[in-house]
C-alpha positions as CSV (number, residue, x, y, z in Angstrom):
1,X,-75.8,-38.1,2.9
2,X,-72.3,-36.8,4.3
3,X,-69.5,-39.0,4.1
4,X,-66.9,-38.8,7.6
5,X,-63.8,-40.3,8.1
6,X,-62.9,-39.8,11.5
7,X,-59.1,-40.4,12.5
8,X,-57.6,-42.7,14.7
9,X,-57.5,-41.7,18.3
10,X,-53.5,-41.4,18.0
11,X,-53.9,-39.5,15.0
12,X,-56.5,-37.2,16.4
13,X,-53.9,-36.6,19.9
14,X,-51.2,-35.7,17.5
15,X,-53.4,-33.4,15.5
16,X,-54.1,-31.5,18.6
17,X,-50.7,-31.5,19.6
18,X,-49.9,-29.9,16.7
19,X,-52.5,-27.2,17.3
20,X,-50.9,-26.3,20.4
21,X,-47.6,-26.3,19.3
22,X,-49.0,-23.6,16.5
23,X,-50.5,-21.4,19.0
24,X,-47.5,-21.3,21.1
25,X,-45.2,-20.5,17.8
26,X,-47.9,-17.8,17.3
27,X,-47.9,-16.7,20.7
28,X,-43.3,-16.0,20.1
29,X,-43.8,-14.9,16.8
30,X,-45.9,-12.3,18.1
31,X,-43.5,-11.5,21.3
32,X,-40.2,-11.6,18.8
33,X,-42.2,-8.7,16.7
34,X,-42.8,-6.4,19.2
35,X,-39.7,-7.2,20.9
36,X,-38.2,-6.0,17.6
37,X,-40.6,-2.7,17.0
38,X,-39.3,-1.8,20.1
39,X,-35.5,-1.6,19.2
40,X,-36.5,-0.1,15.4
41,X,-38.7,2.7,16.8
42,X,-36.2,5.2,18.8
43,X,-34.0,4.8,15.7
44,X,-31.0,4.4,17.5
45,X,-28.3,2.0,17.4
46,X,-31.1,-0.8,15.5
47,X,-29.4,-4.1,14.7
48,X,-30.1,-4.5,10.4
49,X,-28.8,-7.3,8.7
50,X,-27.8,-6.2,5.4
51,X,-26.5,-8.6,2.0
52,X,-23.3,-7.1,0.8
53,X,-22.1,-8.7,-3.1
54,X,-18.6,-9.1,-3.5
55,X,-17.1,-7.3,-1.1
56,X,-13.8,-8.4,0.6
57,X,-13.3,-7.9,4.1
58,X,-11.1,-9.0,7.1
59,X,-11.6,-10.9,10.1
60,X,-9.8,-12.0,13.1
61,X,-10.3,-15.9,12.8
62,X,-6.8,-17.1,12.1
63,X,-4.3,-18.5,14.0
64,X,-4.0,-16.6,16.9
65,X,-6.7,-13.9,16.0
66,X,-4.8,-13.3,12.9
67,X,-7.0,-11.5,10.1
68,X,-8.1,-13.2,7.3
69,X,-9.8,-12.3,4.3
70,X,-13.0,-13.4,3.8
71,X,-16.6,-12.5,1.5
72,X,-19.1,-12.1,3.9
73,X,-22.0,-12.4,2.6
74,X,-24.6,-10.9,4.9
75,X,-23.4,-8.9,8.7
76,X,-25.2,-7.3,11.1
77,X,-24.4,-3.4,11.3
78,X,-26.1,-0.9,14.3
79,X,-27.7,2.2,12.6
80,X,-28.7,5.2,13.8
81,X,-30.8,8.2,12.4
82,X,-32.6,6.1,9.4
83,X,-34.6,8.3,7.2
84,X,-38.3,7.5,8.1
85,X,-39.2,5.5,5.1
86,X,-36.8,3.1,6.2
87,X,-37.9,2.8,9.9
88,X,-41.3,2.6,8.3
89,X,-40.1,-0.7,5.8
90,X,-38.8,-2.0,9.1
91,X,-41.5,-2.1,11.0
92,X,-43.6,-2.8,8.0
93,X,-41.5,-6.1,7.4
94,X,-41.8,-7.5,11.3
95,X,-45.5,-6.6,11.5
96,X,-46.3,-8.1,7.8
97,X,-44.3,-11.4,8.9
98,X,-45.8,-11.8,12.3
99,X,-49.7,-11.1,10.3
100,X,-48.5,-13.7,8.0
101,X,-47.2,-16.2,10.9
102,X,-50.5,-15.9,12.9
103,X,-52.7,-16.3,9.7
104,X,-50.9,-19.1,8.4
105,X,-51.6,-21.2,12.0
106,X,-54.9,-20.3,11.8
107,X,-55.6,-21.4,8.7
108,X,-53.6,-24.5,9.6
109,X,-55.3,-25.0,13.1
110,X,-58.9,-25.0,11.6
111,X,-58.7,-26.8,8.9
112,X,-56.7,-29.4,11.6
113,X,-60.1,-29.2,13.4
114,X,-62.7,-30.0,10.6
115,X,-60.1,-32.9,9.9
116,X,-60.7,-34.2,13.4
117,X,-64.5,-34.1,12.8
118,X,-64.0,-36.3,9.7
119,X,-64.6,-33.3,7.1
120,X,-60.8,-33.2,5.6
121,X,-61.7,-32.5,2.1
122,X,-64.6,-30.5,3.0
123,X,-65.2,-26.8,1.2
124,X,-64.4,-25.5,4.0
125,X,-60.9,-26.8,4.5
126,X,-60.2,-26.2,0.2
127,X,-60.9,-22.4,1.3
128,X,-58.4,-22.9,4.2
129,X,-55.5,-24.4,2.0
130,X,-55.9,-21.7,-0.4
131,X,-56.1,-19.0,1.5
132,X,-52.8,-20.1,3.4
133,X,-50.8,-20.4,-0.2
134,X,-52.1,-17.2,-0.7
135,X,-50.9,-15.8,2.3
136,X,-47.2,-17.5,2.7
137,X,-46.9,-15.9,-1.1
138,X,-48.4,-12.3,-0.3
139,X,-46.5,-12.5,3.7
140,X,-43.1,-13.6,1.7
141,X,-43.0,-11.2,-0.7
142,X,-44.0,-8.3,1.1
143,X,-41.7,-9.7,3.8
144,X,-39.0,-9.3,1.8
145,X,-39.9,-6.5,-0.3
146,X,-39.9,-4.1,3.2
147,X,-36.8,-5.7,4.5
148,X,-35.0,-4.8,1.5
149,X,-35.7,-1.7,1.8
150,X,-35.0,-1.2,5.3
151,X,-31.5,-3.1,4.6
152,X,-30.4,-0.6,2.2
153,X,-31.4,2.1,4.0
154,X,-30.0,0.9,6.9
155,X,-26.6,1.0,4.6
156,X,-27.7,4.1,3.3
157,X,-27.9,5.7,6.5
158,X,-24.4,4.4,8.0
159,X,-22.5,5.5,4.8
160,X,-23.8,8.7,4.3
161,X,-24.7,7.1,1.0
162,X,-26.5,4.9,-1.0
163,X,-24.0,1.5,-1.1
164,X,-23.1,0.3,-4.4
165,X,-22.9,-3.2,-2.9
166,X,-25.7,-4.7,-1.7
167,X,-27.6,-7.5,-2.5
168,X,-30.7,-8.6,-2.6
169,X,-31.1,-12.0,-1.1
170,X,-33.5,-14.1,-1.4
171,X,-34.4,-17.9,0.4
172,X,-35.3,-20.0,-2.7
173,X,-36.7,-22.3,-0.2
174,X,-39.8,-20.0,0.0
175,X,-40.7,-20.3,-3.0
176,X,-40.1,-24.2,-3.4
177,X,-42.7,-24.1,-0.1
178,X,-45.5,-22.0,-1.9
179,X,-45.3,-24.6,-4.8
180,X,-45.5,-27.4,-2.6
181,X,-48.5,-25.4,-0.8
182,X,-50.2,-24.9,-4.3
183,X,-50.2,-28.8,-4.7
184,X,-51.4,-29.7,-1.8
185,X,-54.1,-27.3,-2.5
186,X,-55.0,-28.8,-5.8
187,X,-55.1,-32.2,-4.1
188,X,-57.7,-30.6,-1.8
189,X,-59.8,-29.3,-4.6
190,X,-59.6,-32.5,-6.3
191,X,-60.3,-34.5,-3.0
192,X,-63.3,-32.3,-2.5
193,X,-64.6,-33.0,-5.8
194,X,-64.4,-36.3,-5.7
195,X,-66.1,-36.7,-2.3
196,X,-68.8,-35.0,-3.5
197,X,-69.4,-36.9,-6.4
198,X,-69.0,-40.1,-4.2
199,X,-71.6,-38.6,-1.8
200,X,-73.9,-38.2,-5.3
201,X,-73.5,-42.1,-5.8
202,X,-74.5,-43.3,-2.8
């Protein structure tokens, strides 16, 4: 015997509007990818933000547009002429983030579905949660891995050089968000277990 708990009608709208909502975040991740393969590919004049440590610099943002020194920490320079491994990490890094994108929604949108049908803590749907921590950890890493790379040699490129200076930043909310994702799938693992040995009682 299969236990169900189907959700409340408002719960079940909301559940689908949230479906929606991810395909349509899909749908621009997808168009902001290739929008930005586009500008990487003819190697000329690509926008690159790139993490600079320490470095003192001046801008106009005084009184009256006088300069002032500041430490910015990450700007936007145009290069030009990029060796190819660092076009490649470029694209590499947009195509890897959209894969990651799309993949996490799906995972997300499914097991959204089987929770509508009353199967939340199904084996289906502890498959789903895993496989989307796994992905939002590969996607991230990989992510930033090939951006890094294409940042420096962005620099690299526009100094004639390899810069001393740059950093390597990195959004510590990410990996806060794959921990919390790891929990949530233990909780499914253990909700799965525990259904099933409910299902065995009855």
């Amino acid at each position: 015997m299969t236990s169900t708990l189907q959700p409340k009608p408002a719960d079940r709208v909301a559940l689908i509007i949230t479906v929606v909502l991810g395909a349509v975040a899909g749908v621009v991740t997808i168009v902001q990818a290739v929008i930005r393969i586009i500008r990487i590919v003819p190697n000329r004049d690509v926008p690159v933000t790139v993490a600079f440590a320490d470095t003192p610099a001046t801008l106009p943002v005084g009184p009256g547009g006088s300069p002032v020194a500041v430490v910015p920490q990450q700007v936007e320079i145009l290069a030009s002429d990029m060796a190819p491994i660092t076009v490649f990490s470029l694209i590499a890094a947009e195509v890897i983030y959209a894969l990651a994108v799309v993949t996490a929604i799906v995972c997300v949108s499914l097991a959204i579905r089987n929770i509508i049908r009353g199967r939340a803590f199904s084996t289906a749907n502890v498959g789903l949660v895993g496989t989307l921590t796994f992905v939002v950890a590969i996607g991230w890493i990989l992510t930033w891995l090939f951006s890094t790379m294409g940042a420096n040699g962005a620099a690299s490129a526009l100094a004639g050089e390899y810069p001393e200076n740059t950093a390597i930043p990195i959004a510590l909310v990410v990996p806060f968000a794959i921990a919390a994702l790891g929990a949530l799938s233990a909780a499914f693992v253990a909700g799965n277990r525990l259904q099933r040995e409910t299902e065995g009682l009855v």
